[in-house]
N, C-alpha and C positions, 0 to 999 in steps of 0.2 A: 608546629613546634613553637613552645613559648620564646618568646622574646627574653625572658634572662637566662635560657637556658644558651641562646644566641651569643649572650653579653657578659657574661655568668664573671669573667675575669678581665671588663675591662673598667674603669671610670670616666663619668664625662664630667667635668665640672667647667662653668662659666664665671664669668667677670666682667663687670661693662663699667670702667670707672664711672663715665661721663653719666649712666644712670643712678647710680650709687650720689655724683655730687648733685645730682638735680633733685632724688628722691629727700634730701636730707643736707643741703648747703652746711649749715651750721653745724652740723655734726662730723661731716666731711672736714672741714677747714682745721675742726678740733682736731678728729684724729689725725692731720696732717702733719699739724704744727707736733703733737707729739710724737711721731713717729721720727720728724726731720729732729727734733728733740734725742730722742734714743741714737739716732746714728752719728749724730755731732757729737755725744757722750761715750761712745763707744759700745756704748749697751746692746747696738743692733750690726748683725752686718749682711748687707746682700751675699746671698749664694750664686755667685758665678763663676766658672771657670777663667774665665776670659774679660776682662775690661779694656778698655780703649780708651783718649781724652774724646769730650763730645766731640772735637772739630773731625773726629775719623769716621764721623756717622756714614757715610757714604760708605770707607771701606767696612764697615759692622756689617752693612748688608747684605754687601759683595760675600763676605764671609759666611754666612747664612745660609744665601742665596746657592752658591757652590757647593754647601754643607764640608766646607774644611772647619769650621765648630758647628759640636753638637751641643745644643742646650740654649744658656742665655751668653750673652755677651751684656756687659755691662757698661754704659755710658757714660765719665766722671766727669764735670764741669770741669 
């Protein structure tokens, strides 16, 4: 049996920031600065159901961990 007849409807997509900032530093740092740019102006906004202040990173886990949220939890300084 083929392999996307297996996979036909699912996706896999990755992301390794920390290869992304080593592949390309200088370009990294730019897009940072403008993206922290776009969310300080309003322009951008995380999609998350759920935020928390950073200091509840422990209970985000727990949260997680348990699956009482589905998705992301979001972490605001």
């Amino acid at each position: 049996m083929p392999v996307t007849s297996l996979f036909a409807l699912k996706t896999v997509s990755g992301f390794s920031l920390l290869a992304w900032r080593a592949a390309a530093p200088a370009q990294a740092r730019a897009d940072i600065a403008e993206l922290t740019g776009l969310f300080e102006a309003g322009k951008l906004h995380a999609a998350a159901e759920t935020t928390l202040p950073l200091a509840e990173a422990v209970q985000a886990h727990r949260l997680l961990e348990d699956r009482t949220v589905l998705g992301r939890i979001l972490l605001v300084p």
